[in-house]
matplotlib code that plots the C-alpha trace (Angstrom):
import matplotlib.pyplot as plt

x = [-2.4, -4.5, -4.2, -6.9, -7.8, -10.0, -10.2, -10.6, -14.9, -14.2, -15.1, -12.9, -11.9, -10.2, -7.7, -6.1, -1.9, 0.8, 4.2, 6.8, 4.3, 4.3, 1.1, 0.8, 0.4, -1.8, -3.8, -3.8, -4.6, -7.5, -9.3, -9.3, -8.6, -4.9, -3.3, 0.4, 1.8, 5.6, 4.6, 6.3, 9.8, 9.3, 9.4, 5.7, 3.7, 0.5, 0.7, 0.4, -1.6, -1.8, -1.0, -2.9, -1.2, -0.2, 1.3, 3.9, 6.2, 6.4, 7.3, 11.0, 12.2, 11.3, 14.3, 15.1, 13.5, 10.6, 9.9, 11.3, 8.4, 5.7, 7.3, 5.3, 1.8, -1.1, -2.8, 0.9, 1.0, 3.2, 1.6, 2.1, 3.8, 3.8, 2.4, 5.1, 7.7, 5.8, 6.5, 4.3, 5.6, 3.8, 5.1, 2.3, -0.7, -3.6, -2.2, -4.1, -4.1, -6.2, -5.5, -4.7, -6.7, -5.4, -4.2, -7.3, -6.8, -9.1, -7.8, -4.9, -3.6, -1.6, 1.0]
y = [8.9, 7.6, 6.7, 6.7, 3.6, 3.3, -0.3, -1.6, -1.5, 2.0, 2.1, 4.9, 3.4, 5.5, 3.6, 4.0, 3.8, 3.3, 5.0, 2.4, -0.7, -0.9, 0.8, -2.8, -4.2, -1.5, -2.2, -6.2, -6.1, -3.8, -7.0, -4.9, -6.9, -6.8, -10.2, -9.2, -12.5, -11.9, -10.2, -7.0, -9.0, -6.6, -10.2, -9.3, -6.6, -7.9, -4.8, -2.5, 0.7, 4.4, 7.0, 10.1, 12.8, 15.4, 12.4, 11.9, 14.5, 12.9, 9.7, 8.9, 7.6, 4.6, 1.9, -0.4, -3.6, -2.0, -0.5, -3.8, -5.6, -2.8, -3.6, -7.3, -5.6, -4.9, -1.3, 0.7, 4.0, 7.7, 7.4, 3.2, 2.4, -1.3, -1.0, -2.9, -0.2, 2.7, 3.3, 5.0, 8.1, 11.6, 13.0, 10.5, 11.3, 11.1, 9.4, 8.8, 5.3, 3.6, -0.4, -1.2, -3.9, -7.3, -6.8, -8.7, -11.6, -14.0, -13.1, -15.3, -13.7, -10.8, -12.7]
z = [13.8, 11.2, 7.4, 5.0, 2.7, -0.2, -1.2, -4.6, -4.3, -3.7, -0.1, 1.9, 5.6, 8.1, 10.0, 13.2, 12.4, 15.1, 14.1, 13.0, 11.1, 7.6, 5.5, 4.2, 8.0, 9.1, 6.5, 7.2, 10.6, 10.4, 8.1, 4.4, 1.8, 0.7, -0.4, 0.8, 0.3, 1.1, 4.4, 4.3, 2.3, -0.8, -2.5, -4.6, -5.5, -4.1, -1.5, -4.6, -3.6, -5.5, -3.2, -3.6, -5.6, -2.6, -0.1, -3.1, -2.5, 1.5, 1.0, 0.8, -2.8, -4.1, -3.8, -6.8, -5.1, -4.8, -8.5, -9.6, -8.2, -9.0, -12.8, -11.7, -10.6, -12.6, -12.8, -12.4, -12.2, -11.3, -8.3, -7.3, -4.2, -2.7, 0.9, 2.7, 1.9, 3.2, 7.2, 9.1, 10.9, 12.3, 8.5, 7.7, 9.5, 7.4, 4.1, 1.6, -0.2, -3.0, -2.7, -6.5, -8.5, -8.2, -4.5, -3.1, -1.3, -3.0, -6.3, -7.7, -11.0, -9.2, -7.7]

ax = plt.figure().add_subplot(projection="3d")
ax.plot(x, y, z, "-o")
ax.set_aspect("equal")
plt.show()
């Protein structure tokens, strides 16, 4: 399975997923550059990515947690989803994902 990641230069990586890990995890461990403080906790929104248009309809609904932190993120949209909250699954193969502005690690004003 794989997911597909355009980071915030606008660089599109294709990333090997395994089923079960978080979106936000997969996208940690391959080295792009997501802050994802709370780790997966749905605690921040620094895992904030726009999920391309035609994924939308596969994801399971959005949980109130999880748009109350997105309400904390910079650069929301229809299509914003934080990371941690998206598991990968077959359904899955070959997301589409745009990391949102503020989500890189070096940067400190999207906590």
């Amino acid at each position: 399975m794989h997911i597909h990641v355009t980071d915030q230069s606008g660089t599109r990586h294709t990333l090997e997923a395994l089923e079960g890990f978080r979106v936000m995890e997969i996208i940690r461990d391959w080295g792009l550059d997501i802050k994802a403080e709370c780790g997966g906790a749905c605690a921040c929104a620094t895992c904030h990515v726009h999920v391309a248009e035609d994924w939308l309809d596969q994801l399971h609904p959005m949980r109130d947690e999880e748009e109350d932190m997105l309400d904390q993120a910079f650069d929301v949209r229809d299509n914003s989803r934080l990371s941690c909250q998206l598991l990968m699954s077959t359904e899955l193969d070959g997301l589409e994902v745009r990391l949102a502005p503020g989500t890189e690690a070096g940067d400190r004003a999207a906590a």
